[in-house]
N, C-alpha and C positions, 0 to 999 in steps of 0.2 A: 646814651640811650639808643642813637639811632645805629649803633654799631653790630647791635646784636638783633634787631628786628626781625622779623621772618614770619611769615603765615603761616599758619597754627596746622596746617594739614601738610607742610613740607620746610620741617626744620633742618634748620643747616646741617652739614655732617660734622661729625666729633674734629678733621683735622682743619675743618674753615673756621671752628669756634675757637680752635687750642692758637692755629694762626692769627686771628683778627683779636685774641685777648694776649696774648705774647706781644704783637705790634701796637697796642694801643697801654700795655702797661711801660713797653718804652718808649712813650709821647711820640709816636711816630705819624702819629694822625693829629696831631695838636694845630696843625695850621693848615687844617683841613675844614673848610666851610662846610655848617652842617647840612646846608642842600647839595652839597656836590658825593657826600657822603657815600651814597649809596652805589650810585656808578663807581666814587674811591675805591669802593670794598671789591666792588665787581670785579672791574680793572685789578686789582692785585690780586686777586685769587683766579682771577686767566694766566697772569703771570707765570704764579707759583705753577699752576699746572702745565704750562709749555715749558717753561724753565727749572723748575726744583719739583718738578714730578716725585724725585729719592724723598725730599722731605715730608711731602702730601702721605706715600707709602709708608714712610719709618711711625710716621707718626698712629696711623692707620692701623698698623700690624703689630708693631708693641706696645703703645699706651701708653709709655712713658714717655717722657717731658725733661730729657737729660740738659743739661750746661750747657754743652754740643749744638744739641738740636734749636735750643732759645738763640747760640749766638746766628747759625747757620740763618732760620726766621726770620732775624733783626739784621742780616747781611743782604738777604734779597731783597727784604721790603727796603731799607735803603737805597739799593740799587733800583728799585722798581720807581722811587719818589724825584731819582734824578733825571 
């Protein structure tokens, strides 16, 4: 529930939701306390954008949601949780 949050006058953009439901369908937030939650999410989507900028764009620009792209997702947030 607190994964997808957001105030109702600035929802998230289509590739923070397609990221944070791609990493959270591979338990990758599972032993993430849900008060730390929210800075979690932050924290990883500063990542992606200093470091996987190409994936935030592919995702952005074509809309689709290929094999590729889920494993690439579940490559950085790994690396983001080490």
């Amino acid at each position: 529930m607190e994964l997808l949050k957001q105030p109702l006058s600035k929802p998230l953009p289509l590739h923070e939701q397609v990221i944070l439901l791609v990493v959270a369908n591979n338990k990758l937030f599972d032993n993430v306390p849900l008060k730390e939650m929210k800075t979690f999410r932050s924290d990883l989507m500063d990542y992606f954008t200093a470091k996987y900028s190409d994936v935030i764009e592919a995702i952005d620009t074509k809309k689709v949601l290929t094999d590729e792209l889920i494993g690439q997702i579940v490559k950085a947030a790994k690396e983001f949780k080490k």
